[in-house]
C-alpha positions in Angstrom: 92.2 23.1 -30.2 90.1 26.3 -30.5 90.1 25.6 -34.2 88.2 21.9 -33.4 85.6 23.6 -31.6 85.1 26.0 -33.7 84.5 23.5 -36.6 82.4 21.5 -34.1 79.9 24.3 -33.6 79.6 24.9 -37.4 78.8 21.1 -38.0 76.2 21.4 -35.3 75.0 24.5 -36.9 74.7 22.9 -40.0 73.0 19.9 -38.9 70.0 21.4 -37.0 69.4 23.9 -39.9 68.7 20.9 -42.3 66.8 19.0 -39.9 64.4 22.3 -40.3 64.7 22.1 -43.8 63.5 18.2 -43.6 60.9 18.8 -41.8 57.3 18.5 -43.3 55.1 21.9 -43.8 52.3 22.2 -41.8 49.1 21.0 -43.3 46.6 23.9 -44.9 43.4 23.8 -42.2 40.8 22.3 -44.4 38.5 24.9 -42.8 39.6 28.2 -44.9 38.5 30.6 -42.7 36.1 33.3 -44.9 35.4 37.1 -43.8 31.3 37.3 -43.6 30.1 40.0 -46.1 26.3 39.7 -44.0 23.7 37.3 -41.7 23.8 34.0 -43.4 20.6 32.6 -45.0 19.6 29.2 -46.2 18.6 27.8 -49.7 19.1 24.6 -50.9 22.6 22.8 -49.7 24.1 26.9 -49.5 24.6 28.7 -46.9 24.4 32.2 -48.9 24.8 35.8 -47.5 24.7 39.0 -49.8 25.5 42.8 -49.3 25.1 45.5 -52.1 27.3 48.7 -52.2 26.0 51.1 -52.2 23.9 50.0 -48.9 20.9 51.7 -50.2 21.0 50.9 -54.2 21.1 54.0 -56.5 19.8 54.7 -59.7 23.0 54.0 -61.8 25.6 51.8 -61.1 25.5 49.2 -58.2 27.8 46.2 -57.0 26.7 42.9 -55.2 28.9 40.8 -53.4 28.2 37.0 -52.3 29.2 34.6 -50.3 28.7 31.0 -50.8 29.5 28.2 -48.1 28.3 24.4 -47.6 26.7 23.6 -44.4 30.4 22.7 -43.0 31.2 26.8 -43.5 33.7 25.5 -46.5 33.3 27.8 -49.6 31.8 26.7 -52.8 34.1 27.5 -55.8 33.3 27.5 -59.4 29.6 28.1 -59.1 27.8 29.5 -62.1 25.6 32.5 -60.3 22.8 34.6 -62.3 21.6 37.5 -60.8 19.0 39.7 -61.8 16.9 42.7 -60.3 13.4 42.6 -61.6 11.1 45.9 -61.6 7.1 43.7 -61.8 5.4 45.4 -64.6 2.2 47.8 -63.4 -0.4 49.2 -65.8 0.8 49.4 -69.4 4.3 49.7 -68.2 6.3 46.2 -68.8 8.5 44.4 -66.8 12.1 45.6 -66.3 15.2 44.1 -65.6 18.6 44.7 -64.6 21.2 42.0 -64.9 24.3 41.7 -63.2 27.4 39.9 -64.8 28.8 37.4 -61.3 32.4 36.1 -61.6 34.2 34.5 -58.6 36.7 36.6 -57.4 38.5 34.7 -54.3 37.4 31.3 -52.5 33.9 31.4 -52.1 33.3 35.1 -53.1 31.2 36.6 -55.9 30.7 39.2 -57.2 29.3 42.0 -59.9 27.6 44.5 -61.1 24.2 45.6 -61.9 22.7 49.1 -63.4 19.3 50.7 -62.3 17.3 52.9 -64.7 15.1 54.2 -62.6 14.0 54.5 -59.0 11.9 51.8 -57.1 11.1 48.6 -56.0 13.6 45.9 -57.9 13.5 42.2 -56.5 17.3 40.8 -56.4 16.9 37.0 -57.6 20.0 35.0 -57.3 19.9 31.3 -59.2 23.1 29.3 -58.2 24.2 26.0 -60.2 27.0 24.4 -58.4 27.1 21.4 -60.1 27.1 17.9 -58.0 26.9 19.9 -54.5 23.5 21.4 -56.0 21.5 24.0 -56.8 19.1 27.0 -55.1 17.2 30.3 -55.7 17.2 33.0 -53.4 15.2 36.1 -53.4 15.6 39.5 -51.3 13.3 42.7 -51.8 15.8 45.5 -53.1 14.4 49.3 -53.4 16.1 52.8 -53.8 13.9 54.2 -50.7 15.6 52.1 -48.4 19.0 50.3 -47.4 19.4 46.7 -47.4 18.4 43.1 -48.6 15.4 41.8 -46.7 15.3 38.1 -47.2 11.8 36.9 -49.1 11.8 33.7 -50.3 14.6 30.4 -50.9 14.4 27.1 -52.0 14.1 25.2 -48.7 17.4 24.2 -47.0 18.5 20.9 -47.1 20.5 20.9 -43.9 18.7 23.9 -41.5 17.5 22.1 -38.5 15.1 23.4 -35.7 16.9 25.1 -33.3 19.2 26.9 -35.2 18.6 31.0 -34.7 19.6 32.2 -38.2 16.9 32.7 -40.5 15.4 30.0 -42.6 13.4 29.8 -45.7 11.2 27.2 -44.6 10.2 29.4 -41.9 9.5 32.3 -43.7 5.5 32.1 -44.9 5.8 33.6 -48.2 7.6 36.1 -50.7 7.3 40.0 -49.7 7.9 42.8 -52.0 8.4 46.1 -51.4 5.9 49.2 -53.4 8.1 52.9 -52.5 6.0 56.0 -51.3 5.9 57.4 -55.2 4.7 54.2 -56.5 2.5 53.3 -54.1 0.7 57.0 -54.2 0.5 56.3 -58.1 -1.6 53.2 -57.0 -3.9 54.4 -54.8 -2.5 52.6 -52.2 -4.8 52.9 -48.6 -4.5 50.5 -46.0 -6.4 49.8 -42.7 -6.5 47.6 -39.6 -8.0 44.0 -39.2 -10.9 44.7 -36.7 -14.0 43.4 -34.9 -17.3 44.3 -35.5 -21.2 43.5 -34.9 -21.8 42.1 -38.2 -24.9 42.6 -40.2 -26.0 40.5 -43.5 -28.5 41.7 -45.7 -30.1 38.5 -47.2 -31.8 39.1 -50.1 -34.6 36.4 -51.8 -37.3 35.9 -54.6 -40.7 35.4 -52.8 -44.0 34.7 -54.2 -47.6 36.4 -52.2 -49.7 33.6 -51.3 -53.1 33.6 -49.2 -53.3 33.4 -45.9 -54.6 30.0 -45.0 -56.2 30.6 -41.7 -58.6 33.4 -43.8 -59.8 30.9 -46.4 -63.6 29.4 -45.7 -65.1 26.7 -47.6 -69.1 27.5 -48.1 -70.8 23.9 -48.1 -74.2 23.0 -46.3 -75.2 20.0 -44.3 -78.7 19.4 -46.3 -79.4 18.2 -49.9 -80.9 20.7 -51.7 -80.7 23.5 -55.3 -79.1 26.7 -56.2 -82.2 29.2 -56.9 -80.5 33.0 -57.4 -76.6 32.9 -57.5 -75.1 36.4 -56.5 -71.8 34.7 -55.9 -71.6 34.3 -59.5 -68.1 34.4 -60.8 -64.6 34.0 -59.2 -62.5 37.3 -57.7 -65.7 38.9 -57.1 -66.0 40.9 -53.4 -68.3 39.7 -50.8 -69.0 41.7 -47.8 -69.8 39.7 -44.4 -73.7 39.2 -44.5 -74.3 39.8 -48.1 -76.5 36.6 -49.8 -73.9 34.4 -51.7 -76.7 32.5 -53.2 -80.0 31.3 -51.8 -81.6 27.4 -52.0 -84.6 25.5 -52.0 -84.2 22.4 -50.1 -87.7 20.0 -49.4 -86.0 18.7 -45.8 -85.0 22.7 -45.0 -89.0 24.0 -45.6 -90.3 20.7 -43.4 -88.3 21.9 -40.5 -89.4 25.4 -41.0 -93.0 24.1 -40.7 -92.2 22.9 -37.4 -90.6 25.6 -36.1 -94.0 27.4 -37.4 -96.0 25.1 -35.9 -94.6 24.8 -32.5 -94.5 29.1 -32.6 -98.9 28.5 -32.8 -99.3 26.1 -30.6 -97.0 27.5 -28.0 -95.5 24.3 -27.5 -91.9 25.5 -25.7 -90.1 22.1 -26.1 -90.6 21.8 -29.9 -89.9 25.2 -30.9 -86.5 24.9 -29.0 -86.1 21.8 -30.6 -86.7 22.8 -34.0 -84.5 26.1 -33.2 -81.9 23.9 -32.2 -81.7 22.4 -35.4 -82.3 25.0 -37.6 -79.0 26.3 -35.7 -77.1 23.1 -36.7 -77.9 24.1 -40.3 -76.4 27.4 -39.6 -79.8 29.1 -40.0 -79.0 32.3 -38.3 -81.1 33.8 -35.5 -81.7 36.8 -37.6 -83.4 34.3 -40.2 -85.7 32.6 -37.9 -86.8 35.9 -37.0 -87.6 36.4 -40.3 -89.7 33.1 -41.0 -91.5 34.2 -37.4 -92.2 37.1 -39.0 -93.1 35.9 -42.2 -95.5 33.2 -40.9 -94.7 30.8 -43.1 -91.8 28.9 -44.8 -89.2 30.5 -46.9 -89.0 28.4 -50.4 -85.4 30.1 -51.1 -83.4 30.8 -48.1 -80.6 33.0 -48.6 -77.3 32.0 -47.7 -75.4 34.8 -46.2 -71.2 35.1 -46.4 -69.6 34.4 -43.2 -66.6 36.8 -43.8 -65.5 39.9 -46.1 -63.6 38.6 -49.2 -63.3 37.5 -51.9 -64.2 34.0 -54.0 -61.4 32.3 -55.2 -63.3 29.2 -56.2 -66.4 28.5 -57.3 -68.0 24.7 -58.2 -72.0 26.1 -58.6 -74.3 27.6 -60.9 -77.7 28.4 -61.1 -80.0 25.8 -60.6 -77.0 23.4 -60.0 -78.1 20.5 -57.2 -76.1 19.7 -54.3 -75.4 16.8 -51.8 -75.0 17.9 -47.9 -71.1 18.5 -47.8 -70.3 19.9 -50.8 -68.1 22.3 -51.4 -70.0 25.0 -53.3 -68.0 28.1 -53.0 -64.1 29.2 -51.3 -63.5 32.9 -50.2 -60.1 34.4 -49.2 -59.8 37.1 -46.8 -57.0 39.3 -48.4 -56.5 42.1 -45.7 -53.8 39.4 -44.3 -51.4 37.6 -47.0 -48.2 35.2 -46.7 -45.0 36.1 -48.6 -43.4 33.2 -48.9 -39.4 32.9 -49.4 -36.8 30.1 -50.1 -33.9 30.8 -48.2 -30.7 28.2 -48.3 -29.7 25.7 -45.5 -26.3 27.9 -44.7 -28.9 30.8 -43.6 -31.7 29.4 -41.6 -29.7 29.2 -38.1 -29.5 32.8 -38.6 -33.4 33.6 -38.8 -35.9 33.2 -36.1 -39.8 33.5 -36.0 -40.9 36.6 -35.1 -37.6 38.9 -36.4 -38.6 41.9 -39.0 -38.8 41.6 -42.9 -38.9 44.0 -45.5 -41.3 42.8 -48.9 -40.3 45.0 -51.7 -43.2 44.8 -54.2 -42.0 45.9 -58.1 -40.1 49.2 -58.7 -41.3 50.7 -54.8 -38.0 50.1 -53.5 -38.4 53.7 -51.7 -41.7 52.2 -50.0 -41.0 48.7 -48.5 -44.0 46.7 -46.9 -42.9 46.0 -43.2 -44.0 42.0 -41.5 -42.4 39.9 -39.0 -41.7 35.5 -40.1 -44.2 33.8 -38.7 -43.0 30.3 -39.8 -39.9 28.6 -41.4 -40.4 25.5 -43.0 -38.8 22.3 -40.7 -38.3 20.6 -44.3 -35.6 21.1 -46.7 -36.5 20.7 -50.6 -34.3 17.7 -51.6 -33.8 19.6 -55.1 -33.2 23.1 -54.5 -31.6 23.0 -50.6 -33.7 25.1 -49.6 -36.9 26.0 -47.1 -39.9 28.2 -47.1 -39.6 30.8 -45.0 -42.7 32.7 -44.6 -44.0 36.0 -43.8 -47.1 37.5 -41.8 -47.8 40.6 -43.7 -50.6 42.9 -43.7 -52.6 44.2 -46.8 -55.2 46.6 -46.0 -55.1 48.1 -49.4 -54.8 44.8 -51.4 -51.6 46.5 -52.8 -50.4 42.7 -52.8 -52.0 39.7 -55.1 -52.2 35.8 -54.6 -49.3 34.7 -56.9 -47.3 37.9 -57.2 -43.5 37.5 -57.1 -42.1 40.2 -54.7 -38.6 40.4 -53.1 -37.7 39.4 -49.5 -35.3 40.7 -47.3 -34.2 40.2 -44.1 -31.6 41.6 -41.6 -29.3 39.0 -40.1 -28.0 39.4 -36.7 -24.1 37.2 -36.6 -22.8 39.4 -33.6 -19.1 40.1 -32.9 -16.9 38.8 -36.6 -13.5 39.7 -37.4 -14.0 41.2 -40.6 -11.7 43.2 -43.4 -13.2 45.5 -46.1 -14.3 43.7 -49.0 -12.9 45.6 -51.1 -9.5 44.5 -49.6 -9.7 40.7 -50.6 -8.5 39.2 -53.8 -10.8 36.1 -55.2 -7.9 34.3 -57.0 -9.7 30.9 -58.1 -10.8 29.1 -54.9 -8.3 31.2 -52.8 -9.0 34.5 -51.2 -5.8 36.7 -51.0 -5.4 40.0 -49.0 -2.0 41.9 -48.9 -0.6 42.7 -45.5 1.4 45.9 -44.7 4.5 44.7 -42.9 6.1 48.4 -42.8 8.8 50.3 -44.6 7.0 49.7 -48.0 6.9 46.1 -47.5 3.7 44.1 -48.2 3.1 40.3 -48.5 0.1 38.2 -50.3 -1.5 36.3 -47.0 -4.3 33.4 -48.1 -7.1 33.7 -46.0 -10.3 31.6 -45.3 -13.3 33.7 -45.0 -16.9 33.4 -43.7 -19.5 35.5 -43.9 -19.8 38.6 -45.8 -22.7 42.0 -46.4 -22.2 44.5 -48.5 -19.1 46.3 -46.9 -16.9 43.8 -45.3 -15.9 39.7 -45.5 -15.6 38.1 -42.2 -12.0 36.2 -41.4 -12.0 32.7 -40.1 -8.4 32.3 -40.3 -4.7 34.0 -41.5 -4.9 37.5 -39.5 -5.4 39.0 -36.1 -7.6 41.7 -34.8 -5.0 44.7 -35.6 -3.0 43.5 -38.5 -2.5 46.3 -41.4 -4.0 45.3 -44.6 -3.9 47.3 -48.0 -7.7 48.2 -48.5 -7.7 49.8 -52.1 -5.5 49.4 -55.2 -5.4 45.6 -54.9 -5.5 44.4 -58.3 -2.7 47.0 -59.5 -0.5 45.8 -56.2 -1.2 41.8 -57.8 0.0 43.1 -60.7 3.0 44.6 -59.0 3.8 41.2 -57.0 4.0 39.7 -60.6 2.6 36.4 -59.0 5.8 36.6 -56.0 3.6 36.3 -52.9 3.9 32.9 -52.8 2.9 30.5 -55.3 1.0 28.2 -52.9 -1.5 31.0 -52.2 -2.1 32.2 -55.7 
């Protein structure tokens, strides 16, 4: 009996162990769980994450690790990586790289190795081909002078929606690179803050001296008569107020002296003011009819005396020459007062005002400029040039300045409170204007800027910085150079 049981447990022994045997394995979770090597970035369909040992990369040997998953966290296999740190060329020195040879170690893991020949900044570019689930490039800035990858740039992810609180690369603005302490001495490197200022613009422009046309007088008379002597006798000459210009015989001029005469014997009080009053309409001084009282009789060839100091500019008589009432015989110019007339462009008028100060620089005095205040500024723009006359009240006591004359015109412009940056400190790339901005720890980026006005020392900023931001003020063009083109394409 004892043996039956016995041989009862060992069949029921037997039976459960192959039951275990039959039963199926456990299916492999599809969702191979991967150790993280670093924060996760984004580029293309990848998520990518990379860590270099040492943490701060050496002169010598260095190895890079990276991990490559889908957007389900599953790791991409058989990818064919290239990797390569890139020192930009700067001055006469060229370009330098240092590949690294990638092979794919476990699921989802690369790695390899890479050899620096010297100390500095060195770009890490990965380019990933992984076949039918796609392709991506991702860059990090890399230097000996400091530990880490800092994410720069990525081809933008094809599955990183809004929300998410990794990093992305469609966020990110545009490539930084990273200039050490020794290389960035070697520049020239200076930086300084984005700040607000009273800005002043120095507007310079070609003028010409013209007369000043409330000093010009027209000589014409209102009677018909002849030129006897001509004093006035050629154009430019000086006349001094009072002198004779010329003096005339006129037949109607010597009848109404008669009567003037005439009413003078016969004490006849209404004619004489009569005939003064018209003598007067002919502008027959009162210091002339007191000469032809004087006289007693009739002057045959009254002088015509000049109203004004100055000087004639034109000149339509001669001697002897007849003339109609209303002629224009002669034109004098008072110079003591000229116009200095500028064309200025459209974009600068709002700024200029009647009344504000000017400097007129006349030749090679640049030492000695002539001081006036605008005293007009033309309502009318020329439909050729853009432009209008802006013009300039300017005394000449010494006749320093000349009709016709070409001078040059400046003029302070007022545009109050602008934030501005050095001029110095902005790149003209094409239509673009490009300043670098210091982001810290040797770490600069290429920001495209619109810009408004400018003077000599500084470019006002419309838009891309803040009052405050650190910009790189000197050693620009060597730091382009240096960015070999990597702060963005977009912006270059």
């Amino acid at each position: 009996m004892k043996a039956i049981y016995k041989l009862l447990l060992l069949l029921i022994f037997i039976g459960v162990l192959a039951g275990l045997l039959l039963l199926p394995s456990p299916k492999s979770d599809n969702k191979t769980k991967v150790q993280n090597i670093s924060e996760n970035h984004f580029a293309g369909p990848f998520k990518v994450q990379v860590a270099i040992n040492p943490e701060q990369a050496k002169v010598g040997n260095n190895h890079v690790q990276i991990l490559l998953l889908n957007k389900d966290d599953k790791p991409v296999t058989n990818a064919v990586i290239k990797a390569v740190a890139e020192m930009p060329a700067m001055g006469s020195m060229p370009t330098m790289y240092a590949p690294a040879e990638i092979s794919n170690e476990q699921m989802g893991l690369y790695q390899g190795q890479f050899e620096l020949p010297m100390m500095g900044a060195w770009p890490l570019t990965l380019n990933i081909d992984a076949g039918a689930q796609g392709q991506a490039e991702i860059s990090f800035d890399m230097g000996t002078s400091r530990k880490g990858l800092t994410f720069s740039s990525a081809t933008p992810s094809t599955f990183a929606v809004t929300g998410n609180t990794e990093k992305r690369s469609t966020e990110l603005q545009a490539k930084t690179f990273t200039i050490d302490a020794y290389r960035r001495q070697l520049i020239g490197v200076r930086t300084e803050e984005v700040t607000c200022i009273q800005m002043i613009k120095t507007l310079q422009a070609s003028a010409i001296v013209t007369y000043d046309e409330t000093r010009l007088t027209d000589i014409n008379l209102k009677f018909d008569g002849w030129i006897e002597q001509l004093n006035a006798d050629f154009i430019g000459k000086q006349v001094l107020k009072g002198q004779p210009l010329f003096s005339v015989y006129s037949p109607d001029l010597i009848s109404l002296q008669d009567e003037y005469l005439q009413s003078l014997q016969r004490h006849q009080a209404g004619l004489k003011t009569a005939t003064m009053r018209r003598l007067s309409l002919l502008d027959i001084s009162q210091t002339q009819m007191r000469a032809i009282k004087k006289r007693g009789r009739a002057i045959d060839a009254l002088p015509i005396l000049s109203p004004m100091n100055g000087i004639i500019i034109k000149k339509n008589i001669v001697t002897g020459s007849a003339f109609k009432a209303g002629t224009k015989l002669l034109t004098l110019a008072d110079l003591s007062s000229v116009w200095v007339e500028g064309e200025i462009y459209a974009k600068d008028l709002a700024n200029i005002s009647t009344g504000m100060s000017a400097h007129v620089f006349v030749d090679d005095k640049t030492d000695t400029p002539l001081l006036g205040k605008v005293s007009f500024i033309e309502p009318v723009l020329n439909n050729a040039t853009r432009t209008a006359r802006v013009r300039i009240q300017l005394a000449n006591p010494d006749g320093l300045l000349r009709p016709e004359q070409y001078v040059r015109l400046q003029l302070q412009l007022e545009l109050g409170p602008r934030l501005v940056v050095p001029r110095e400190a902005v790149v003209f790339s094409g239509k673009n204007r490009i300043v670098f901005l210091d982001l810290g720890e040797g770490r600069l980026q290429a920001r495209k800027i619109t810009t408004g006005e400018s003077n000599e020392n500084f470019i006002e900023v419309l838009d891309g910085l803040v009052h405050g931001d650190l910009i790189v003020s000197s050693g620009n063009f060597l730091i382009a150079s240096e960015s070999k083109m990597k702060s963005g394409t977009e912006q270059w």
